[in-house]
C-alpha positions, 0 to 999 in steps of 0.5 A: 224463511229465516231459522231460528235455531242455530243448529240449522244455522251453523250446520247448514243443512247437512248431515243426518241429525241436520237434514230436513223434508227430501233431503233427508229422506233420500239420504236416510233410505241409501243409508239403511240400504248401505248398512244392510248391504255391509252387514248390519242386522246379520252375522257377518257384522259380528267378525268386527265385533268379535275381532274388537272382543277379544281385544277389549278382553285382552286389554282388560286382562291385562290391568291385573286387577288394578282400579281402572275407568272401564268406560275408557276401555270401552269408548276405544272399543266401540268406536273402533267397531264402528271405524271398521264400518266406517273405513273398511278396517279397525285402528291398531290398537295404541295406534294415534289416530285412533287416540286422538279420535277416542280423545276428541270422541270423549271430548264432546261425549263427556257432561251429556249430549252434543247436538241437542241441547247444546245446539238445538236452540233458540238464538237468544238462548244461546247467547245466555248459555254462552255468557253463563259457561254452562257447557263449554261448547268451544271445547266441543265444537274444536273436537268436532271439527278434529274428527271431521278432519280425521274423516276428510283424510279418510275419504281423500285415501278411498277417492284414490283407490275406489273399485267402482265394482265393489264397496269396502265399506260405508264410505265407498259406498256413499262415495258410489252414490254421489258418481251416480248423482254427479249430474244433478245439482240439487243431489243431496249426496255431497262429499260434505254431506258424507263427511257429516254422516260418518263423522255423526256416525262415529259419535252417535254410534260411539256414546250411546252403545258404550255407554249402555255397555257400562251401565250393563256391567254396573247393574252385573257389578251391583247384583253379583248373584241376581244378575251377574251369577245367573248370567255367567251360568247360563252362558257356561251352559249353553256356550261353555268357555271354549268360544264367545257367545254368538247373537244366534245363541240368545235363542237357548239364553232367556235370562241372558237376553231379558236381563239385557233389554231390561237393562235398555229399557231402564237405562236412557242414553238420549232423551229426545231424538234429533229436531226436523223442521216442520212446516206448515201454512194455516188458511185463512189464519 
């Protein structure tokens, strides 16, 4: 059957926000299990946080007041927070792979979402688009495919030095599925398909986090007594200003935390989640 939408069209069917039936819940339950083994939901994955912390901290101390775009600052943190996942360490900071990994990141980040619709479309639809100049896509597209090279670098350095007995991070642990699947054909666990996920991870774990953070310090900016002041107070109450708050602190921290998800709650980052085929045959129709 012929797809309509071009998405599926370019991308062939790979990648998460891509794949569809099987495939995609295969991939979907080892990516749960990978995460969870590298620490997601529990307090180890707060070291990279942390680490990346005290950095933007740092970074930001240092502009002595000046006017800057915050969002900036934060776009290179998170993403270096999720490049440790990724890759198994954090980028230096002003190191140029990373630069140009932030760039490209912005690139497709900047004037709304990539992916849905953007691509997620009728043919006919995008050739209007197209004619009209609406998003420059082309622009995005060249971006996407730098951090897919980025990626492809990356998984070329952990092929040659794979412990087959220990999983630094998420592609040695994707890179083990595949060696476990190497003899079946129709293995959805592929090195394109790898490439797809982390490159997809980058931005999707990049755009939406950052640009909930930004948003969190406009609503504190806007609000400096009935937010900002209460918040601060509270986390010199329970915390103190010898140490970072801890996710285990929020236990002691209501306003902090309720202050937080209403924030989430007010503030949407993606409208509509990611498209999957749905088949289905009408008898006697």
């Amino acid at each position: 059957m012929d797809d309509k939408f071009t998405l599926k069209k370019k991308a062939q069917n790979i990648g998460t926000s891509k794949f569809n039936g099987k495939a995609w819940k295969q991939n979907r339950n080892f990516l749960l299990t990978v995460f969870e083994d590298l620490g997601f939901g529990k307090p180890s994955i707060e070291d990279h946080i942390m680490e990346e912390l005290q950095e933007l901290i740092s970074q930001l101390s240092n502009t002595a007041g000046c006017l800057i775009n915050v969002k900036d600052y934060i776009t290179a943190s998170v993403s270096n927070i999720i490049a440790a996942v990724m890759f198994g360490s954090r980028f230096e900071t002003g190191e140029t792979t990373h630069k140009c990994l932030v760039k490209h990141l912005k690139n497709i980040l900047d004037g709304g979402e990539f992916g849905l619709p953007v691509e997620t479309k009728p043919k006919w639809l995008s050739r209007v688009m197209a004619s009209l100049r609406l998003n420059k896509p082309e622009g995005k597209r060249e971006s996407w495919l730098a951090i897919r090279e980025l990626v492809r670098e990356k998984i070329t350095e952990h092929k040659n030095t794979l412990n087959p007995d220990w999983n630094r991070d998420f592609i040695d642990g994707y890179l083990q599925k595949m060696r476990e699947h190497h003899a079946d054909p129709t293995s959805p666990f592929s090195e394109e398909n790898l490439q797809e996920h982390t490159a997809e991870f980058l931005l999707s774990g990049t755009g939406p986090l950052s640009m909930r953070i930004s948003w969190v310090l406009h609503i504190c900016a806007h609000n400096p007594n009935s937010v900002q002041f209460k918040i601060q107070k509270e986390i010199d109450d329970v915390v103190g200003r010898h140490r970072p708050p801890t996710w285990e602190d929020r236990k002691e921290m209501p306003f902090t935390l309720a202050a937080l998800k209403e924030a989430l709650r007010w503030i949407s980052v993606g409208t509509i989640g990611c498209s999957r085929r749905y088949l289905f045959f009408l008898l006697n129709y």
